[in-house]
TIPAZA-370204 format. One record per residue (C-alpha): x, y, z; residue in one letter. Coordinates in steps of 0.1 Angstrom, whole numbers, plus 5000, padded with zeros to 4 digits. Layout:
N
XYZa ...
//
This chain:
646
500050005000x 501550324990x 502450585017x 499550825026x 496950585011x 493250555032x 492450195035x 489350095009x 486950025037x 487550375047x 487150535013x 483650355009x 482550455046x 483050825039x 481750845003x 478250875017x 479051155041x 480951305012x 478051264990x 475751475014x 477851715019x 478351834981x 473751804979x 473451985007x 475552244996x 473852614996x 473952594957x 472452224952x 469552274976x 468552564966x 465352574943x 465552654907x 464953004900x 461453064885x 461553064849x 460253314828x 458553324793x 460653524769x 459053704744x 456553834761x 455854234751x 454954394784x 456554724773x 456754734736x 457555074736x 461155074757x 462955094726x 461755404713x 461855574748x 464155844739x 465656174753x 463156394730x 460456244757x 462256414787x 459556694794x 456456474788x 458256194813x 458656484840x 455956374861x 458056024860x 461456164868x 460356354897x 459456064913x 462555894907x 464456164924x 462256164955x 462755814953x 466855844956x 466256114985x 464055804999x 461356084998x 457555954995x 454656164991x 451056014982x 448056114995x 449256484996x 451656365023x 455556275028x 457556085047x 461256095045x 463255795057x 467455875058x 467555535076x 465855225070x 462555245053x 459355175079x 456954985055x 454254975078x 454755335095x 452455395123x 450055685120x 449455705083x 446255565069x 445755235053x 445455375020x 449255575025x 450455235037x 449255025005x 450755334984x 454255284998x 453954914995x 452754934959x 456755084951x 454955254920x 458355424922x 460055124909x 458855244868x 459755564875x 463155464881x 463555244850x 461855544828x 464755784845x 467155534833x 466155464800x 466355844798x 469955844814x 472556064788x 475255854797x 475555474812x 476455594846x 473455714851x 471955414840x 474055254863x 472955504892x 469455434885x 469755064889x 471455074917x 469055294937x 466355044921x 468054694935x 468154864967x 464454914970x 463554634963x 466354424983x 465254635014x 461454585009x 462254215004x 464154235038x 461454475055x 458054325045x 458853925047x 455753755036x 452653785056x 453254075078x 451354405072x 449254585044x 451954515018x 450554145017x 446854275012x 444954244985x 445354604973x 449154624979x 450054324959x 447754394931x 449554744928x 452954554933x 452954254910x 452854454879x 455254724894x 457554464894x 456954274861x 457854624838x 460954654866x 461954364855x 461854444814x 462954784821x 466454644838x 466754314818x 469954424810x 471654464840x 469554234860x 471153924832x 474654054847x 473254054885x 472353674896x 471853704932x 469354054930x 467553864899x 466853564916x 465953794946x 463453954928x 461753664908x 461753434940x 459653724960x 457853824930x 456553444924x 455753424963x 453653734957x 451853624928x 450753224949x 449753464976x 447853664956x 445853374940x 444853264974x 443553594986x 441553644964x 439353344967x 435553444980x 436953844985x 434054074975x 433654254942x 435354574944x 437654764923x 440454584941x 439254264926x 439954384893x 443254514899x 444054154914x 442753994880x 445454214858x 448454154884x 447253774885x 447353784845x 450453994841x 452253734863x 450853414844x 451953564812x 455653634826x 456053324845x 456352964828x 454652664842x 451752514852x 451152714884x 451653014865x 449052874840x 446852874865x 447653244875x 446553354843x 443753164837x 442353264870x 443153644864x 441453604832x 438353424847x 438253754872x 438654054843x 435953924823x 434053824855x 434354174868x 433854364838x 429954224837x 429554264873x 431454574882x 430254794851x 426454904839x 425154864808x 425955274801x 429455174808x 429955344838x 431455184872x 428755074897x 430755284922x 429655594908x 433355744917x 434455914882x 438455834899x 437655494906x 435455434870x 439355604854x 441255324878x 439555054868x 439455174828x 443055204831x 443354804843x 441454694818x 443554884790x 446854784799x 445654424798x 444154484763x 447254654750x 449354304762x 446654114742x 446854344711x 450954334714x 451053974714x 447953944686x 445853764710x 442453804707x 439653974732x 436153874737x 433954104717x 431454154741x 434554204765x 435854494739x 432854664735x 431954734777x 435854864778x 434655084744x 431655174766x 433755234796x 435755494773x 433155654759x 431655734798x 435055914806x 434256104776x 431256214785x 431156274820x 434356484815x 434556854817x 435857124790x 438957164812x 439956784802x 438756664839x 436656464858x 433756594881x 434856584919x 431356344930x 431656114958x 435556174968x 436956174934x 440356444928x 442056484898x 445256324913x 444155974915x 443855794880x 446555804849x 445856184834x 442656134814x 443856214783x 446555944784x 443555704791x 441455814764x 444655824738x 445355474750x 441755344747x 441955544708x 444555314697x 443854994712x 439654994707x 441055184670x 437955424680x 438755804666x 436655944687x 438855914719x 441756054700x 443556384716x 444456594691x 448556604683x 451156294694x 450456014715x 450456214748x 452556114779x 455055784787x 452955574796x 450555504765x 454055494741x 455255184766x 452455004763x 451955034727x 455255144709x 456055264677x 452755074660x 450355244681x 451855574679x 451655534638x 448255384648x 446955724666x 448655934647x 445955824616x 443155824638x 440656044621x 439756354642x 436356504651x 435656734676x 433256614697x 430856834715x 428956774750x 425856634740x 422156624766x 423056254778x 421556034802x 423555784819x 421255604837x 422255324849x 425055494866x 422755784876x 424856094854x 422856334831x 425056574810x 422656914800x 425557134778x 424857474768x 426957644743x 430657534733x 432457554770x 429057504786x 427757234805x 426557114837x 426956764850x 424656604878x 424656364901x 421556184899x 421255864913x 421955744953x 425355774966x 427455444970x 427855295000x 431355505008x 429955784992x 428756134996x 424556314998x 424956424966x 421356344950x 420756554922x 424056734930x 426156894902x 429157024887x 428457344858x 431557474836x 430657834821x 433657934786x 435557614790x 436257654829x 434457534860x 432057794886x 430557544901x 431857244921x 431756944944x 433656934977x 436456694962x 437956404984x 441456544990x 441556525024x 441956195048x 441156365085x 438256345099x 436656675102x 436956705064x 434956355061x 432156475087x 431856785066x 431756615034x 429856345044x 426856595052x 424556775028x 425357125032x 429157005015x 427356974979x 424757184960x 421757034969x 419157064997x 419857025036x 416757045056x 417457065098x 414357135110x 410557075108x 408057155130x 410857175158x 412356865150x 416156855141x 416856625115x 419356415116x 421556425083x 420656075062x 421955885033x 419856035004x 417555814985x 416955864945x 413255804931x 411055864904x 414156044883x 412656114847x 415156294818x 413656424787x 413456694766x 410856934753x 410957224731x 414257204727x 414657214769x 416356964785x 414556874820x 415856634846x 413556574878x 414156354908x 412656284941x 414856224973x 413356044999x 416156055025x 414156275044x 411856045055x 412155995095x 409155965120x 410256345130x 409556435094x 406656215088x 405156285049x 408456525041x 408956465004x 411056644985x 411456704945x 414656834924x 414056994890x 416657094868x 415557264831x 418157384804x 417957584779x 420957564762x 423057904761x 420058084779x 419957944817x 419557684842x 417157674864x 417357484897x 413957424916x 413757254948x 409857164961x 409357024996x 405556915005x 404356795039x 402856965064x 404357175096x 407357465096x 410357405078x 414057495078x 415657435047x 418857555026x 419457564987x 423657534984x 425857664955x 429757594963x 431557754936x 434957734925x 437757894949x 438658144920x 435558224916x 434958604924x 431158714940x 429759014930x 426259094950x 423959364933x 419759434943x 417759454917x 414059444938x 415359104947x 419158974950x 421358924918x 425058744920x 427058794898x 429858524895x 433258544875x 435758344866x 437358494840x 436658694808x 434658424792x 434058194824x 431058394843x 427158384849x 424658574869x 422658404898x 418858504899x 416258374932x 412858324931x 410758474961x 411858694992x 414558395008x 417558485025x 420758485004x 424558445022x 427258415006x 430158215028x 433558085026x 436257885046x 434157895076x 434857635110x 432757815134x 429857755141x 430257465114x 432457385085x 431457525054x 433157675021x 436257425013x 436857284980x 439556994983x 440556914944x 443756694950x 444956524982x 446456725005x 445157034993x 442257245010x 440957554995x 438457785006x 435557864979x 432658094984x 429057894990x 425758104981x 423057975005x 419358004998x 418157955036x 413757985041x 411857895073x 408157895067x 405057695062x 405257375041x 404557345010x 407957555000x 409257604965x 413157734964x 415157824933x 417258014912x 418658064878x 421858034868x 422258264833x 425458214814x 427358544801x 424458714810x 424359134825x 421259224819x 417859284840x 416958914847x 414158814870x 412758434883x 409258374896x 407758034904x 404458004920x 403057564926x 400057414939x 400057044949x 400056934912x 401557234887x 404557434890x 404857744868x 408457924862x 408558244850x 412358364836x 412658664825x 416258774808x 416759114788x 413159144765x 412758754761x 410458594787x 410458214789x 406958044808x 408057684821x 404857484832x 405357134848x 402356904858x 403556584870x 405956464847x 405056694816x 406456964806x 406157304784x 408057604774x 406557894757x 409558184750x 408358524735x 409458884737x 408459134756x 
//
């Protein structure tokens, strides 16, 4: 036997031992690392992200710099974090909580660095990307807090997938933070399938569908299979339950109807990328959803502000709407010019920039529209002109708004709702109660105080006659035993480029206390002037103005960014923000029945006078404006205009 030899016996003993050691090794029992499907076109569009889109991806880079200052700001509110990053930071609301976990910062930082001038920038970017994520792995494990909700990991998932494309690069050269991030991004996507079993229908559900689709298109596998089919199953589920026939959201929240139009287009824009097909059923309620936006919107390009919407929360509209033009191929959703913004160009690329570029254009005016399902009737008046109301019953999170509205005058808005842009609690008392919107608050009858109640919308008719658009509505929220046989009936009459007219009857019997509001628009300016009776005069701008007429000898008050005795006059557009606004109140106390109203006349300086006189079955409105003299009668449901000079 040779010097240093191990006998054989002791060679075989060992091997075993030896054997273990090398498959139990950190590399050999490991699991593989998830496999992905290549070829996939998630972002179609990187490769023509260019430095000539630096101002439209502002919005984008901004972020991305917070981001390396480990600056975050959503809800109107920021945290800074110098240290290690708090992902369930106590005294912030739910809703901040799911926004940090979301990292919806993680894009931005990919956009900044596809935008880089020079690959240490690139480099920069990526780094301060890998880091987030590495910490959130380290800082949420799997489980614990809102970041493994429902809402977080639908936001999340997806945020991660176009992190993903947008790094491939460096991420191929980086192992150990790829396998990082597909390990936690798989554990997301099995706990997200789980979760969602038996949860409610809400718009969260539908954002769980897409993230649950995006991840069984980028993973390979059966389970994944299974991701997407069930993500599928949910979309199309959704979309028939969650969505009314006129194609508006059941949740009656114009940001929430934009949040959930926006899922549903980035999932069709995958399908149309990979030439997949889409139900057609399916493709025309996203079509109808589309066409709702476009309605409902303003001249100014925005949403109405009903039941806590702000302009802050969905994708810009006019990225949505550009987006839904190219991939429905429906011209009438087309913005005029480029593709607008980064966002639509990712998802569709050069193709669909060709695509809306040939979109035939047609300008589109407001037309009279009513959305019932959704409860929305659109009465326009001359180009710039319209006045949107609310008039169906609030959601169950939503605000007294019945028959409600919003009223632009030369392209800019005078009248307006209260907004949702602030979480505390005051603000949500205040805009929980009717005396926050422009409709009717009655406290007191007969001595009793009435408590304020989640309005009730009946017996809403919509027509037109003699060229006059008329909208009526009874709310039956008012109906406690204090209040026994209170009804109360809205009536709204257009005559485009003439007036509105706004006429509130209340029938029962006993003394009442009731107040007509009108919250205007915080630039609004209120000019008061008597003419035998009250006239307001209220300006915007040059071509953005209107003067206010009352019928009968009511008290008129004009107030703004009051807190004592009670809240009243705020306008909260975007989160965080709080503006006071003037409010016109048209307070009477007297013996039921009662008629209130008032005339809102566009552009209008002249003499201009209202009368409306009732009985329990007729109401007859006199408006008189310059020489013209328009006679309004209503009996029940039918109604007649007779205009002549005088």
């Amino acid at each position: 036997m040779l010097a240093g030899a191990e006998p054989a016996g002791t060679r075989l003993r060992e091997l075993p031992a030896r054997l273990r050691s090398v498959f139990t090794a950190s590399d050999w029992s490991r699991k593989p690392e998830p496999r992905v499907r290549y070829g996939q076109p998630f972002l179609p569009g990187l490769p023509v992200l260019g430095r000539q889109h630096l101002e439209e991806a502002r919005p984008y880079l901004e972020r991305a710099e917070a981001l390396r200052a480990r600056r975050f700001t959503y809800r109107g509110h920021t945290l800074s974090f110098p240290g290690r990053i708090d992902w369930n930071p106590r005294g912030e609301s739910g809703a901040w909580r799911t926004a940090l976990n979301s990292l919806d910062e993680l894009p931005a930082a990919g956009i900044a660095a596809a935008l880089a001038a020079l690959p240490e920038g690139r480099k920069g970017w990526y780094d301060v990307a890998a880091a987030l994520v590495k910490e959130w792995i380290a800082g949420a494990p799997a489980g614990t807090g809102p970041a493994w909700d429902v809402p977080a990991l639908s936001r999340r998932i997806p945020n991660l997938i176009q992190t993903y494309v947008l790094f491939a690069a460096e991420l191929r050269a980086d192992p150990r933070s790829r396998r990082a991030l597909l390990e936690s991004l798989y554990a997301q996507a099995a706990t997200l399938a789980t979760a969602i079993v038996g949860r409610p229908s809400d718009p969260w559900h539908i954002a769980a569908g897409h993230a649950l689709f995006m991840a069984g298109r980028f993973f390979d596998g059966m389970e994944a299979r299974g991701w997407l089919d069930a993500g599928t199953t949910i979309l199309w589920g959704q979309l028939r339950e969650q969505v009314e026939d006129d194609g508006g959201h059941h949740g009656r929240n114009p940001a929430v109807h934009a949040f959930v139009l926006g899922e549903y287009l980035e999932v069709l824009a995958v399908l149309r990328a990979s030439n997949d097909d889409v139900p057609i059923w399916g493709r025309k309620r996203v079509k109808g959803m589309a066409d709702f936006l476009l309605r409902l919107l303003h001249p100014d390009g925005e949403i109405p502000l009903f039941h806590g919407a702000t302009l802050d929360e969905p994708r810009p509209v006019r990225e949505l709407l550009a987006l839904a033009a190219v991939v429905l191929h429906e011209s009438a959703l087309a913005s005029p010019g480029e593709l607008p913004g980064v966002w639509p160009l990712l998802l569709v690329g050069e193709p669909g920039r060709r695509a809306h570029a040939n979109l035939p254009r047609r300008r589109v005016s407001p037309e009279p529209r009513a959305l019932r399902r959704t409860g929305f009737f659109i009465l326009p008046g001359e180009p710039g002109d319209v006045m949107i109301v609310d008039g169906g019953s609030p959601p169950q999170d939503g605000q007294p708004n019945v028959f409600g509205y919003e009223l632009s005058v030369g392209g800019q808005r005078l009248v307006v709702d209260a907004g949702g842009g602030m979480d505390d609690d005051a603000w949500h008392e205040y805009a929980g109660h009717r005396r926050a919107h422009s409709v009717l608050a009655v406290e007191d009858v007969q001595g009793f105080a009435l408590v304020d109640t989640t309005p009730v919308a009946r017996d809403v008719q919509w027509g037109v006659r003699d060229g006059m658009m008329c909208l009526s509505g009874s709310d039956v929220g008012f109906a406690l035993p204090a209040a026994r046989g209170l009804r109360h009936r809205r009536r709204i009459f257009c005559l485009p480029g003439r007036f509105w007219l706004v006429c509130d009857e209340i029938t029962g019997t006993g003394i009442v206390e009731a107040t007509s509001y009108v919250h205007f628009h915080p630039e609004v300016q209120i000019r008061a002037t008597c003419q035998d009776r009250p006239v307001l005069t209220a300006a915007r701008s040059e071509n953005a103005w209107l003067q206010m007429v009352f019928a009968g000898g009511h008290e008129v008050r004009v107030e703004g960014g009051m807190t004592d005795p009670e809240t009243q006059g705020w306008y909260a557009p975007r989160h965080g923000q709080r503006v006071a606004s003037p409010t016109v109140a048209v307070a009477a106390a007297t013996e039921l029945p009662l008629v209130l109203g008032y005339a809102l006349l566009p552009r209008t300086d002249g003499p201009a006078s209202l009368t409306l006189e009732h009985d329990a079955f007729q109401l007859w409105v006199t408006v008189r404006v310059g020489g013209q003299e328009h006679l309004i009668t209503a009996i029940q449901d039918e109604i007649e205009l007779v205009s002549r000079v005088v």
